[in-house]
C-alpha positions in Angstrom: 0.0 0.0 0.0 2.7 2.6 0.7 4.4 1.4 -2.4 1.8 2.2 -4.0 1.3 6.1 -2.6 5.3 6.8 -2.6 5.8 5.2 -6.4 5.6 8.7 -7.9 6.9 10.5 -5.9 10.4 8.2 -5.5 12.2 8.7 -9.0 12.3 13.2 -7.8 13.6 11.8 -4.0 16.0 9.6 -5.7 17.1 12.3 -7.9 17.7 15.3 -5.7 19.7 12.7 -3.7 22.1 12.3 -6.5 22.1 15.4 -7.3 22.6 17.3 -3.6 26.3 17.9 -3.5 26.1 19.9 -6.7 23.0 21.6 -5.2 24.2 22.6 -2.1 27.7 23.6 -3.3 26.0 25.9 -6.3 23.9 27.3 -3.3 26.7 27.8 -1.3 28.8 29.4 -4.2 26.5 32.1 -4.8 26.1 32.9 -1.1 30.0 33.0 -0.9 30.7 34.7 -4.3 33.4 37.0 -3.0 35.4 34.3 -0.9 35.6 32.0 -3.6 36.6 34.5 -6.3 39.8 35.6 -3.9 40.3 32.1 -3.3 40.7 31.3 -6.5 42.8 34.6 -7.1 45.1 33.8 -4.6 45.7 30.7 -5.7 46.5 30.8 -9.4 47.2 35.1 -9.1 45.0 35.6 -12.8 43.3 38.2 -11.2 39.8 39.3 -10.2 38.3 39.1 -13.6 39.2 35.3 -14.6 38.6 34.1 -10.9 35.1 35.8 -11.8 34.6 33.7 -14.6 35.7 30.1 -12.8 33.7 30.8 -9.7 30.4 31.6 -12.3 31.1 28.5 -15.1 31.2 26.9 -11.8 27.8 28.2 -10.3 26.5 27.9 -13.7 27.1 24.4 -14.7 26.4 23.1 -11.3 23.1 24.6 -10.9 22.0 24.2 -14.6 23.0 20.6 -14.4 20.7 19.7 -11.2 17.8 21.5 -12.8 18.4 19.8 -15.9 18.2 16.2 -14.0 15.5 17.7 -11.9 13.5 18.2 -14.5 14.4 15.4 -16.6 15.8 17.3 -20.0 18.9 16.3 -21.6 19.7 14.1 -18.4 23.1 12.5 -19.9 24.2 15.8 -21.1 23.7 17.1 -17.8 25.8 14.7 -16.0 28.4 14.4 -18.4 28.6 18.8 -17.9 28.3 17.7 -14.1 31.1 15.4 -14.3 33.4 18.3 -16.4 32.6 20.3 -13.3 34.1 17.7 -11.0 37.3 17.4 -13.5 37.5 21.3 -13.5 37.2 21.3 -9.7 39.7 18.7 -9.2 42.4 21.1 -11.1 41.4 24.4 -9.8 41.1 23.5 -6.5 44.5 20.9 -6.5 42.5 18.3 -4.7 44.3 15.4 -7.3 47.5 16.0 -5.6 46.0 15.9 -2.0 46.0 12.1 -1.0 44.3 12.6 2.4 41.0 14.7 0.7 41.0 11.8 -2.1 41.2 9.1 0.5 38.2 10.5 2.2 
């Protein structure tokens, strides 16, 4: 019987679970615009402009890629620009060469 009430609804709960980490960290990167942006500065030095541009391609693709799955439109095309965020992450922020953050 509850099987039969939740069935609907399951596919959008299992979704926004595979999705959340994207979510929360787009979220979070447009609350915390200006810390990332000088993060990103001070790390690299390519100035305010280009750290800019990261810190948005980054808001952007993350955020259009969950409401792509959300809504169930061009769902492998979203992950697969989900996945190029994770590979541009992984270089920007140097997390390949940290073993301890990978091990985790």
């Amino acid at each position: 019987q509850f099987l039969r009430v939740t069935k609907q609804y399951l596919p959008h709960v299992a979704r926004l679970c595979l999705i959340s980490t994207f979510l929360e960290d787009g979220i979070r990167m447009w609350f915390q615009w200006s810390e990332q942006r000088d993060y990103i500065d001070s790390t690299w030095n390519c100035g305010y402009f280009l750290a800019s541009i990261f810190v948005f391609i980054n808001l952007f693709g993350q955020l259009s890629g969950c409401i792509l799955v959300l809504s169930r439109n061009f769902v492998q095309y979203a992950c697969f620009g989900l996945f190029g965020i994770i590979a541009l992450q992984t270089i920007a922020y140097s997390i390949l060469w940290d073993l301890k953050f990978l091990m985790r």
